[in-house]
BARO-967305 format. One record per residue (C-alpha): residue in one letter; x, y, z; chain. Coordinates in pm, whole numbers. Example, Ala and Ser with C-alpha at 12.3 -4.5 7.8 and 13.67 -1.06 7.14 Angstrom:
! BARO-967305
LUMMAR   code     east    north       up   unit
LUMMAR      a     1230     -450      780      A
LUMMAR      s     1367     -106      714      A
This chain:
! BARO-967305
LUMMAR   code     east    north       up   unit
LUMMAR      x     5064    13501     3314      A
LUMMAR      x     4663    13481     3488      A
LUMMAR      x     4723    13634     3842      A
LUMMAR      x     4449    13444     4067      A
LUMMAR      x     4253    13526     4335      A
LUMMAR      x     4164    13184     4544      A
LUMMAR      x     3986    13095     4829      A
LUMMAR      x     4264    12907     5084      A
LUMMAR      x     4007    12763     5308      A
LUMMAR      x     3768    12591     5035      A
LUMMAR      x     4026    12632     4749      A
LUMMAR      x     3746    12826     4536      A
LUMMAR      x     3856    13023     4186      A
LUMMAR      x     3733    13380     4261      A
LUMMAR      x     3888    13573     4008      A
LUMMAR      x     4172    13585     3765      A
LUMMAR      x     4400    13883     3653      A
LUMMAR      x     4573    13937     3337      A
LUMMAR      x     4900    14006     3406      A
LUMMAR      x     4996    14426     3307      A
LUMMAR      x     5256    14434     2973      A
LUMMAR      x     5609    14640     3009      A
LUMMAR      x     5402    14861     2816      A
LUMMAR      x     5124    14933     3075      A
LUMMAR      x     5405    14930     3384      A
LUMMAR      x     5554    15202     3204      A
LUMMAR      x     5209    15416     3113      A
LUMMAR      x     5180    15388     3509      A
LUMMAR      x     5519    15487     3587      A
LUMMAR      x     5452    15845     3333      A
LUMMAR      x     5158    15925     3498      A
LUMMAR      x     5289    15881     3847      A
LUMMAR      x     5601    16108     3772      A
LUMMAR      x     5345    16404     3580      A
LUMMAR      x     5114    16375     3980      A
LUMMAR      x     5465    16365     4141      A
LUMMAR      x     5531    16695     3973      A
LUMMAR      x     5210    16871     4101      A
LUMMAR      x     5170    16620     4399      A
LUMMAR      x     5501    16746     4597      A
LUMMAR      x     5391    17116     4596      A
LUMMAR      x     5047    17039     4767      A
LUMMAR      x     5077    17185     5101      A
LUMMAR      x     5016    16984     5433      A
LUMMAR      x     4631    17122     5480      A
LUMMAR      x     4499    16952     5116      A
LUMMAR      x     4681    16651     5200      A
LUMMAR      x     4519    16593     5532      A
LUMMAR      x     4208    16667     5420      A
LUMMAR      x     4221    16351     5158      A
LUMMAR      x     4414    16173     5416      A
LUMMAR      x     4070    16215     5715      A
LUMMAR      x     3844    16159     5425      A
LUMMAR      x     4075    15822     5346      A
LUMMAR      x     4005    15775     5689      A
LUMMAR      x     3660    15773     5712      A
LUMMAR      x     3612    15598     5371      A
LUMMAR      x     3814    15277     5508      A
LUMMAR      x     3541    15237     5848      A
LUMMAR      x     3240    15292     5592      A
LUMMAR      x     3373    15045     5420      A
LUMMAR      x     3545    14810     5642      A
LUMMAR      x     3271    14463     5561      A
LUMMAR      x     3413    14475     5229      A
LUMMAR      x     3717    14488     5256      A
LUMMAR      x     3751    14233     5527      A
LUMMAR      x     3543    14012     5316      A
LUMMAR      x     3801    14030     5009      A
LUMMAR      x     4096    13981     5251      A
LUMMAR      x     3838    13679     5441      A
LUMMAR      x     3849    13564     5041      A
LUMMAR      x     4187    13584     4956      A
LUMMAR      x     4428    13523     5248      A
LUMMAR      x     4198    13323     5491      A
LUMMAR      x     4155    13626     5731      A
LUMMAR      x     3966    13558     6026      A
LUMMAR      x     3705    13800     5976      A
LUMMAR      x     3705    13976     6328      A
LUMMAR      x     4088    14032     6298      A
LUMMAR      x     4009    14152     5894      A
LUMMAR      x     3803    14478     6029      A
LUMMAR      x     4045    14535     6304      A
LUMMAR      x     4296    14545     6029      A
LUMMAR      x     4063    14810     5863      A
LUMMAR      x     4012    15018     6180      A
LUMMAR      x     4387    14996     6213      A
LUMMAR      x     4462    15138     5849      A
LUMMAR      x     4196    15423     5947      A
LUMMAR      x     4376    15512     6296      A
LUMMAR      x     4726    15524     6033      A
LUMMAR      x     4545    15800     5790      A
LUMMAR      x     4443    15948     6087      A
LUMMAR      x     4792    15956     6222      A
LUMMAR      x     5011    16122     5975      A
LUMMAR      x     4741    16374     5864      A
LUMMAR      x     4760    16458     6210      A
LUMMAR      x     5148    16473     6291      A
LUMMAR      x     5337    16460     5937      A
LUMMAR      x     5323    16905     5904      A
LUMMAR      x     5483    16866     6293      A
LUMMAR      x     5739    16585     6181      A
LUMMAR      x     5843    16732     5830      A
LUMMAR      x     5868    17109     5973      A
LUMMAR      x     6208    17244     5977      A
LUMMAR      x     6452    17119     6214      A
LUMMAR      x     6672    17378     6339      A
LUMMAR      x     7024    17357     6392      A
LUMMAR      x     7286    17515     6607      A
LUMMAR      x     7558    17699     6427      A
LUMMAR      x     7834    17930     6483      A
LUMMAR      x     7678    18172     6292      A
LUMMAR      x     7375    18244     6081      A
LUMMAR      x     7086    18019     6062      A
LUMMAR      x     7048    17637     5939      A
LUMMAR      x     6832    17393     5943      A
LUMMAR      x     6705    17068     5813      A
LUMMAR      x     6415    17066     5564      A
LUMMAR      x     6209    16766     5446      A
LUMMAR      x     6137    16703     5047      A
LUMMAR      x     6032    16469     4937      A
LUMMAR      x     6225    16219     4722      A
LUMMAR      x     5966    16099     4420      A
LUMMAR      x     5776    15773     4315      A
LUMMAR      x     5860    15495     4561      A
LUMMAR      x     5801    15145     4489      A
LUMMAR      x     5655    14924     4758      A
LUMMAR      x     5709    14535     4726      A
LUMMAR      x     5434    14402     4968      A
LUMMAR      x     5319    14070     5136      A
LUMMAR      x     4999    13904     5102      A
LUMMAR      x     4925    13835     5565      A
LUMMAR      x     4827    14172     5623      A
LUMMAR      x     4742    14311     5283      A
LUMMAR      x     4559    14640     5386      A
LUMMAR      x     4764    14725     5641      A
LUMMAR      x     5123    14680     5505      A
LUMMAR      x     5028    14906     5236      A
LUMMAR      x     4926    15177     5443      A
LUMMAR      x     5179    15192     5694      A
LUMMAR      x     5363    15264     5342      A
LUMMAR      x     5158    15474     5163      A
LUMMAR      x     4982    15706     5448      A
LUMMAR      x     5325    15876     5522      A
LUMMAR      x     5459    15858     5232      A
LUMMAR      x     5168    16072     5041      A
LUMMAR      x     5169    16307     5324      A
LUMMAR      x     5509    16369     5248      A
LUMMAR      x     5450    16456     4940      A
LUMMAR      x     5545    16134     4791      A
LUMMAR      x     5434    15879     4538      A
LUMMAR      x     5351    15510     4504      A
LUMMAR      x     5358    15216     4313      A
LUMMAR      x     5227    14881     4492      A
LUMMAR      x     5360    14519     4349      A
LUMMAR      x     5141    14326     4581      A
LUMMAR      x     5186    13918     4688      A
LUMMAR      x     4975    13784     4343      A
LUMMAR      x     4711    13563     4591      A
LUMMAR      x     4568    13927     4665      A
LUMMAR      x     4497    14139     4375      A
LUMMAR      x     4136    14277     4478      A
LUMMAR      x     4287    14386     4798      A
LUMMAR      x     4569    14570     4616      A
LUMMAR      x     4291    14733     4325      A
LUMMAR      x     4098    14788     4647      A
LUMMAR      x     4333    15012     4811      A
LUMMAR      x     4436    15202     4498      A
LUMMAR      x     4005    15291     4481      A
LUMMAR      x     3946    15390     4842      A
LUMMAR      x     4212    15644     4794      A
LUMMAR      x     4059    15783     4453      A
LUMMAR      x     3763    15781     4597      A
LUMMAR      x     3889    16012     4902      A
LUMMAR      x     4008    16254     4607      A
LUMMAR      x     4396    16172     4603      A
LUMMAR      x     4445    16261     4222      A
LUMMAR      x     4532    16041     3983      A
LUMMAR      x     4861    15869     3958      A
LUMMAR      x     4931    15939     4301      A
LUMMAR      x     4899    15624     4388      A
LUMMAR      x     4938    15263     4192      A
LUMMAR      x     4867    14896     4190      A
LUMMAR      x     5052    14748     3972      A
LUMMAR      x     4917    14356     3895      A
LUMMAR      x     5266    14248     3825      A
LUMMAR      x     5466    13915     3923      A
LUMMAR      x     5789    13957     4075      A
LUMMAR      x     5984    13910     3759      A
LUMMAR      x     5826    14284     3667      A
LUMMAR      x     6028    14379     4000      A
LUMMAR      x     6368    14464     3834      A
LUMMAR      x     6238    14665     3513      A
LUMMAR      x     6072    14884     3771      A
LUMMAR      x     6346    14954     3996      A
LUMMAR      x     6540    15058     3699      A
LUMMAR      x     6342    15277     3592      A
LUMMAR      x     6549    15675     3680      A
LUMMAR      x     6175    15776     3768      A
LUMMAR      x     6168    15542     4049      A
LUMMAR      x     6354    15654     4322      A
LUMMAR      x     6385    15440     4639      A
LUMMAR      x     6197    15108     4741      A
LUMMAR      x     6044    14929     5009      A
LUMMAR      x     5995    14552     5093      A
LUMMAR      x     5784    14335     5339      A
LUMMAR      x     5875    13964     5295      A
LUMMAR      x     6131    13709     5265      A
LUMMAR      x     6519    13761     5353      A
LUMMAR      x     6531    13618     4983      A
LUMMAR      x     6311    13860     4817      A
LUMMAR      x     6462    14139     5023      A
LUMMAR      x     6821    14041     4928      A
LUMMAR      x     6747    14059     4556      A
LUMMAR      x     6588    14409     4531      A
LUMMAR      x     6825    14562     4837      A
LUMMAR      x     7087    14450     4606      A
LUMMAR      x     6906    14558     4254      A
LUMMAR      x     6809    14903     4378      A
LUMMAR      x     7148    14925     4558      A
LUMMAR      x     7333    14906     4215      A
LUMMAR      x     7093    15185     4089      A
LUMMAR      x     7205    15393     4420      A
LUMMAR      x     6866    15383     4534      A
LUMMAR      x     6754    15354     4928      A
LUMMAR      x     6594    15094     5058      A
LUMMAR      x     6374    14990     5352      A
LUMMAR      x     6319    14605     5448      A
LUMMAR      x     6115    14424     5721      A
LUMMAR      x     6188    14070     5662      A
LUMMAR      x     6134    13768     5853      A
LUMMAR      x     6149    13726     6231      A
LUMMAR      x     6157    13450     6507      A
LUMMAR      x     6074    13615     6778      A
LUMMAR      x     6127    13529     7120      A
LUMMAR      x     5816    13571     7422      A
LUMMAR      x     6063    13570     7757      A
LUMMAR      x     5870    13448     8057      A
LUMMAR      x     6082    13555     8381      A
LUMMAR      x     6001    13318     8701      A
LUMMAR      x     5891    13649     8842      A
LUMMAR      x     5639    13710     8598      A
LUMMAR      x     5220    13671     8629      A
LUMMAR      x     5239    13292     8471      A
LUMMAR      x     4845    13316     8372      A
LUMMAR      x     4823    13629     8229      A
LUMMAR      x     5132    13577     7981      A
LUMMAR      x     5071    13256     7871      A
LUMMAR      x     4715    13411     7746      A
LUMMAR      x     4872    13670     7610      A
LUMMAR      x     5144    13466     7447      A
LUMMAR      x     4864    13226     7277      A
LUMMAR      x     4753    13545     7123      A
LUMMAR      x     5027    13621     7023      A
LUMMAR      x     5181    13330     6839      A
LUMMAR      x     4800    13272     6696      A
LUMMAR      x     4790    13662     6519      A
LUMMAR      x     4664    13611     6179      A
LUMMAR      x     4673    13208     6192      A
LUMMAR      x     5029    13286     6290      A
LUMMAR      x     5154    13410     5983      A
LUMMAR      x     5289    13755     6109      A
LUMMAR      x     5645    13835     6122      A
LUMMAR      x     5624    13956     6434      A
LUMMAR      x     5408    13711     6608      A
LUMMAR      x     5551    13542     6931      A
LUMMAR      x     5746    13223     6800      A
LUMMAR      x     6027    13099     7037      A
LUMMAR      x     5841    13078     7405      A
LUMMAR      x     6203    13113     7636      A
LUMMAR      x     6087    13003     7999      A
LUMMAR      x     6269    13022     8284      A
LUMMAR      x     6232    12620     8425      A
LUMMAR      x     6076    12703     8766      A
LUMMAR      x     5771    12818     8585      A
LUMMAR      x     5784    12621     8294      A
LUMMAR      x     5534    12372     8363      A
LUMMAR      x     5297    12660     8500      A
LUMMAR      x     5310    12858     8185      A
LUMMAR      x     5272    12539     7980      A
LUMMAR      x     4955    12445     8184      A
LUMMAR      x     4758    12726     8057      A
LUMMAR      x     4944    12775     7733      A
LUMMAR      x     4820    12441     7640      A
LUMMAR      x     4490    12497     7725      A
LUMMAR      x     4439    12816     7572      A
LUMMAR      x     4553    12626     7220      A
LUMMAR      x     4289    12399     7288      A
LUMMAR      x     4026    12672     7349      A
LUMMAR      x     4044    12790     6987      A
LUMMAR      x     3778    12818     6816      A
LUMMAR      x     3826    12686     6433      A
LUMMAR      x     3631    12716     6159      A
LUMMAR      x     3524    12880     5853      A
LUMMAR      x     3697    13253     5872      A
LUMMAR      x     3432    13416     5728      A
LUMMAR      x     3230    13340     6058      A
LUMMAR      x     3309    13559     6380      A
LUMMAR      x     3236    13329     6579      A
LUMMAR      x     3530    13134     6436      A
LUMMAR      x     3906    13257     6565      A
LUMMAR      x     4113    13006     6256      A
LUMMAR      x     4009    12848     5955      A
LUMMAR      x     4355    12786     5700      A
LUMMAR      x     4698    12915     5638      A
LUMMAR      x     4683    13136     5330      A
LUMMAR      x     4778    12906     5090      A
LUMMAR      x     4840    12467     5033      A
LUMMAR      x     5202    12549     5012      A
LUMMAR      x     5267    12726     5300      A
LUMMAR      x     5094    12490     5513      A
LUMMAR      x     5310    12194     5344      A
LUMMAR      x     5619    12399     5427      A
LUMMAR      x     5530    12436     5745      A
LUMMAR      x     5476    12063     5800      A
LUMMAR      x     5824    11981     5672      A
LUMMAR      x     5955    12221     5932      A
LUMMAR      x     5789    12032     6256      A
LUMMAR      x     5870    11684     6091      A
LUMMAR      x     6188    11752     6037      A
LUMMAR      x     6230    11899     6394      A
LUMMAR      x     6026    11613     6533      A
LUMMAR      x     6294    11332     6342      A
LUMMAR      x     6562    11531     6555      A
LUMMAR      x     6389    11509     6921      A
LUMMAR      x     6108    11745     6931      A
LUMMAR      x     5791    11695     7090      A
LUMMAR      x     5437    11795     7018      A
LUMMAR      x     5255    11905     7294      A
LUMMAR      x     4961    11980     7102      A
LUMMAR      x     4837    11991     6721      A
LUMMAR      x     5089    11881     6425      A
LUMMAR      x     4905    11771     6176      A
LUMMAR      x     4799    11935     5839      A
LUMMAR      x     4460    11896     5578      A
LUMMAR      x     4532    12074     5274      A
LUMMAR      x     4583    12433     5365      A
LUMMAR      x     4488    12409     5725      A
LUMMAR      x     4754    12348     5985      A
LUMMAR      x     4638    12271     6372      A
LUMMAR      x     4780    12495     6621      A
LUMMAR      x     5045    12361     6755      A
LUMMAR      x     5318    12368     7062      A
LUMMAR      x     5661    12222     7000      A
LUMMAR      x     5899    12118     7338      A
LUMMAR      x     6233    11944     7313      A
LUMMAR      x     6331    12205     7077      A
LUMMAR      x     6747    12256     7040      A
LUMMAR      x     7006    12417     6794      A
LUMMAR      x     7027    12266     6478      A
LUMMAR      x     6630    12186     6442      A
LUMMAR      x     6416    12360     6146      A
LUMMAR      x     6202    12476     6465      A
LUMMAR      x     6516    12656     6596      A
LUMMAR      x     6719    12784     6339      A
LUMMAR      x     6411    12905     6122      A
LUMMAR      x     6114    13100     6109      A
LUMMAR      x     5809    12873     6108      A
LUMMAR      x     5561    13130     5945      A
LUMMAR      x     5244    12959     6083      A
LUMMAR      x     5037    12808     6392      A
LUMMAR      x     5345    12644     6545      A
LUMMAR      x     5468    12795     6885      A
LUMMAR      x     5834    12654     7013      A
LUMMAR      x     5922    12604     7363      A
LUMMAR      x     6287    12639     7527      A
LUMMAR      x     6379    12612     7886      A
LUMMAR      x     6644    12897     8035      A
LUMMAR      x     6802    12812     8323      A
LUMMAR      x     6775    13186     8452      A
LUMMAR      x     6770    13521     8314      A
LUMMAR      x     7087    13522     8161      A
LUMMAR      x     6993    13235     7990      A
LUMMAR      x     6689    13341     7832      A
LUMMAR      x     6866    13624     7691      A
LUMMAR      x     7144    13382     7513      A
LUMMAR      x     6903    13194     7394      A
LUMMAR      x     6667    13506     7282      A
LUMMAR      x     6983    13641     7078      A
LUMMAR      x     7072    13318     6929      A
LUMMAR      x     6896    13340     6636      A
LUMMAR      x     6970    13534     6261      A
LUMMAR      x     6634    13709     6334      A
LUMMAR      x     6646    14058     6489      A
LUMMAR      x     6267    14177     6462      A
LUMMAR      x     6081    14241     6786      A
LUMMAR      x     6024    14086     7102      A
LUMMAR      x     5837    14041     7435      A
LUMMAR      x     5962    14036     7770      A
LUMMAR      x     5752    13894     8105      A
LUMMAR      x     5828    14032     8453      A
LUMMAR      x     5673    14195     8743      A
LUMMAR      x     6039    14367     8838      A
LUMMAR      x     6004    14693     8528      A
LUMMAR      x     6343    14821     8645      A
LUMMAR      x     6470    14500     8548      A
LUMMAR      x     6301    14393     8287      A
LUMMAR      x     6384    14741     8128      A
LUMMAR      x     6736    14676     8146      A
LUMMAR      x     6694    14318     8024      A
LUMMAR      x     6532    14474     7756      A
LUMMAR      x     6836    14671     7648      A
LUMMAR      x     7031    14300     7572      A
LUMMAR      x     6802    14168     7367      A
LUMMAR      x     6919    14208     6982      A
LUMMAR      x     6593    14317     6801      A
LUMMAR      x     6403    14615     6692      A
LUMMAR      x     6148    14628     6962      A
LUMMAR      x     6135    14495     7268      A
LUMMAR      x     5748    14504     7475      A
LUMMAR      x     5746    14462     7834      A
LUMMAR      x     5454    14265     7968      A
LUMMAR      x     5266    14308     7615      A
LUMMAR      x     5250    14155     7315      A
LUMMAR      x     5410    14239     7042      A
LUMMAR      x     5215    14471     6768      A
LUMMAR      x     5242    14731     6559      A
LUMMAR      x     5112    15069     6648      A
LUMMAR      x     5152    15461     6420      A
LUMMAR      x     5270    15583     6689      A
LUMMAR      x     5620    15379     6729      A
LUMMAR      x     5898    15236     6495      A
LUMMAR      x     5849    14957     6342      A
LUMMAR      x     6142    14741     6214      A
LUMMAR      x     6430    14509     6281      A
LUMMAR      x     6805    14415     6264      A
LUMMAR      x     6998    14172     6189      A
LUMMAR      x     6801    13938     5911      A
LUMMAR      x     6521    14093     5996      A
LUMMAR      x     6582    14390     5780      A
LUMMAR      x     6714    14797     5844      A
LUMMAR      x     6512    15131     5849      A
LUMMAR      x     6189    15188     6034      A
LUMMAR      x     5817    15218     5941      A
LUMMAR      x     5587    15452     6139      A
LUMMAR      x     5651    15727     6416      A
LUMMAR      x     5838    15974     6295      A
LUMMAR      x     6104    15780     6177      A
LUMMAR      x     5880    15610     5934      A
LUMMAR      x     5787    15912     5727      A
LUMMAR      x     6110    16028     5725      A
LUMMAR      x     6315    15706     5574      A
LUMMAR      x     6201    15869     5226      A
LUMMAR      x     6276    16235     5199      A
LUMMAR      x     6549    16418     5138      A
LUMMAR      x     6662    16555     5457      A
LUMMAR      x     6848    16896     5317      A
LUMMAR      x     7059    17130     5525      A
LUMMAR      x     6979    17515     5443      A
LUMMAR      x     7241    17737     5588      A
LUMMAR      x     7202    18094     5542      A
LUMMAR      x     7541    18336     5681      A
């Protein structure tokens, strides 16, 4: 099976991939256990060291890889080298913090002295999407190697130079060899490598499909897992809030990464005595983006990542559109591109409210107060993050508590960041990325007690 490498916005051939034998998976799975062996007694100094130098190897180089993920995905290219910058700022990160977060934990005991220590666990295979390909891999791999870790990458098949790239920049900052992997596999690879006793735990980014089958493969093999799935999540405006300011933000954030992000802003839950306010400037910040080829700066949107998507996409709004919803703006598709677009009229039992529409489409639903929004924020399967609008904190914090997801942001928008948890509940997923948490989902946290 050819693994290709296609431009979404002009539908160009770029490059094609053989697909690696059982043979070759398994010559990559040896020589990741042999650098396990040596890579796990590497003390915290060495590994920062490679980890800076990954660092500074990823802003040298950050044209070039925006370009390939410009190339393969449909990246707009000023959001491609913030994606780079952002990988950096993760090496950064853990090289920084991961001696402070793996250090012994000490306990309190009746007598004697315990603690909890940190190993690490082995080779971990990480299943990973193509909408941010550089940086779902390194919120992965940058704690994981620092905890003296290993790993194998099955990347999304529309970006294989992305995935080789990543495996060079971090040979090229002097992380030996085997440490970490690209393997150009399809997902049908996905089960021979989770079976494999070398391979100890796994982590996905992706569908609640492709989550459920290797949560339940690597579950029969006893081995951990960590998914972040799909989201819906909801952007609360409070009739309290500053209107202006959060319907810019909330175009922002529904149009991250042509709006393929799982935790872009999705349902828009206004409270009716600013709805028509919010929707004012909502509209007209839709209308103020700036589409084009994504290879050009100037240009904010060019396509959705692939033909199919888009088309899925489009069945979603027709179908919700059959049932009573209305387009505000956008709604139509060419090919791969889809127009940003705002949905009204939106109720339960619509494609536009039951589902995640993983694209330029932002829904709109009208709370009758506070209490409201909240229902209607929790009444979805999705549990992933989600942002909350009001100029009364106190409240807004406590709001925050009722709202089933694994993030709420107050007066923000909804992004990632090293520095704090990242993952859902729900059918969104379970365990955490980043923080401290993140590096710690995949080591063995031992208790030493000594009389």
């Amino acid at each position: 099976m050819a693994i290709e490498s296609r431009n979404p916005f002009n539908n160009e051939l770029i490059k094609t991939f053989e697909e690696e034998t059982d043979h070759e998976i398994l010559k990559k799975i040896e020589l990741a256990q042999v650098a396990y062996l040596d890579w796990k007694s590497t003390n915290f100094t060495h590994r920062k060291e490679l980890m800076l130098k990954t660092a500074v190897l990823l802003r040298d180089r950050k044209e070039q890889y925006a370009h390939l993920m410009t190339q393969e995905m449909g990246k707009a290219k000023r959001e491609a080298i913030a994606e780079i910058e952002k990988c950096a700022l993760a090496c950064e990160y853990y090289a920084e913090k991961a001696d402070e977060f793996l250090s012994n934990k000490k306990l309190e005991v009746p007598e004697g002295e315990a603690y909890i220590a940190h190993d690490p666990i082995g080779i971990v295979l990480a299943v990973m999407p193509w909408n941010f390909p550089f940086w779902q891999v390194f919120r992965f791999i940058a704690p994981n190697l620092m905890a003296g870790n290993i790993g194998l990458l099955k990347h999304a098949s529309n970006v294989p130079q992305c995935a080789l790239a990543i495996e060079e920049v971090l040979i090229d900052a002097g992380f030996p060899k085997g440490c970490f992997q690209t393997l150009l596999v399809s997902s049908s690879k996905v089960n021979m490598i989770l079976d494999d006793d070398r391979v100890k735990a796994a982590t996905l980014t992706g569908s609640e499909v492709a989550g459920s089958k290797v949560a339940e493969r690597a579950g029969s093999k006893l081995k951990k897992t960590v998914l972040e799935l799909g989201g819906s999540d909801p952007f609360i405006v409070l009739e309290d809030a500053e209107v202006k300011g959060a319907a810019i933000s909330g175009a922002k954030a529904r149009m991250i990464n042509n709006g393929q992000s799982c935790i872009a802003a999705k349902r828009f839950i206004l409270e009716k005595s600013i709805a028509d306010e919010f929707l004012a400037y909502f509209k007209t910040e839709f209308e103020n983006i700036k589409i084009g080829n994504p290879a050009d700066e100037n240009f904010d949107y060019g396509s959705m990542a692939r033909e199919d998507l888009a088309i899925e996409l489009e069945e979603q709004v027709e179908k919700s559109i059959s049932q009573g919803a209305k387009v505000i703006i956008g709604g139509k598709r060419n090919k791969a591109f889809y127009e940003p677009t705002i949905l009204s009229n939106v109720t339960a039992g619509m494609p536009a409210y039951e589902e995640e529409l993983f694209g330029p489409v932002a829904v709109v639903l009208i709370a009758e107060d506070e209490h409201h929004a909240i229902e209607l924020a929790n009444d979805s399967r999705f549990g992933l993050g989600g942002s909350l609008w009001s100029k009364d904190i106190e409240k807004a914090k406590r709001l925050a508590r009722q709202i089933e997801s694994g993030a709420v942001y107050i007066n923000k928008l909804m992004a990632s960041h090293p520095a704090v948890p990242f993952g859902g509940v729900k059918m969104s997923g379970y365990g955490r990325e980043l923080s401290e948490l993140g590096i710690k989902e995949f080591v063995n946290q031992k208790t030493v007690w000594v009389a």
